[in-house]
N, C-alpha and C positions, 0 to 999 in steps of 0.2 A: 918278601913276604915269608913268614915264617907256617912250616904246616908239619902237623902233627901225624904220623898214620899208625893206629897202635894197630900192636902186632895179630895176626890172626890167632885167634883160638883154636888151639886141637880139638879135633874131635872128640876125644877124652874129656880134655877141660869142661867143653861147652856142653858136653853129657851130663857131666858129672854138678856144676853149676846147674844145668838144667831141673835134674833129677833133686837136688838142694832145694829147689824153689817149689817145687810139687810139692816136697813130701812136709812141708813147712806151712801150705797152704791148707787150710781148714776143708776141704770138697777142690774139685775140678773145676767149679762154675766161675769163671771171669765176667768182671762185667767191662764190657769194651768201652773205648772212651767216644763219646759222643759229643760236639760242642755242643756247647747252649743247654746239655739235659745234663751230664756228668758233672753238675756240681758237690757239693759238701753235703747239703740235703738229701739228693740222690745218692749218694754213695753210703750214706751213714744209714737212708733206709734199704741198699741192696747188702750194709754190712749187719742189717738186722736180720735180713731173711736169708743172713749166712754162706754170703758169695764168701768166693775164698781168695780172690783177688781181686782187687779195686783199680781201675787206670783213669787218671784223669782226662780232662778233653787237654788240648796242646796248650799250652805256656812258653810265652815269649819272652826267650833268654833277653831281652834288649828291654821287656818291661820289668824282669827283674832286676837289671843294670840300674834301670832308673827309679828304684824301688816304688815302682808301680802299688796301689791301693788293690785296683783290680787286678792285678795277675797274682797282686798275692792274695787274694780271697779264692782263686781259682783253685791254690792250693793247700787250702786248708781241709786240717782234717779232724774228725771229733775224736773226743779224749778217749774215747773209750773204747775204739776201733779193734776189733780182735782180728779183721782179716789183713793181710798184706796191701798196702798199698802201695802205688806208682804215681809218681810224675815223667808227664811228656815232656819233652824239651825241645824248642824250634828255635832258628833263627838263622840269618840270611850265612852267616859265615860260621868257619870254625872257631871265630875268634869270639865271636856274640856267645857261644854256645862256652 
């Protein structure tokens, strides 16, 4: 079995990355990922009232394997989206993922 363990982030790094993604983000306001509510519609209406990060509900690496219809509608996003967005990533192993 083959397995991956990437390296820990320094403190530094993961500040410094951190501090990248704040100051990138349009406001503080996240919208957390919800199943079933944090779809493309919800999100396009929390990027209209200006969240400044968008995170999807979780996405299953094994549906996008099988170029799933539904896990790729989970992850769409409108053209016009000014805030940063996320996708979640799940799946049973590191290899799915």
């Amino acid at each position: 079995m083959n397995t991956f363990t990437p390296p820990h982030p320094t403190h530094e790094n993961l500040s410094q990355k951190t501090e990248g993604l704040f100051a990138k983000a349009r406001n503080p306001f996240w919208l957390a990922p919800m199943a079933g509510i944090t779809d493309v519609c919800f999100r396009q209406l929390m990027d209209e009232m200006s969240a400044g990060v968008l995170i999807s509900e979780l996405v299953s690496a094994k549906g996008l394997f099988y170029n799933s219809e539904k896990t790729r509608k989970m992850m769409r996003i409108h053209a016009n989206s000014k805030s940063i967005v996320g996708i979640q990533l799940f799946g049973e192993s590191a290899e799915d993922i």
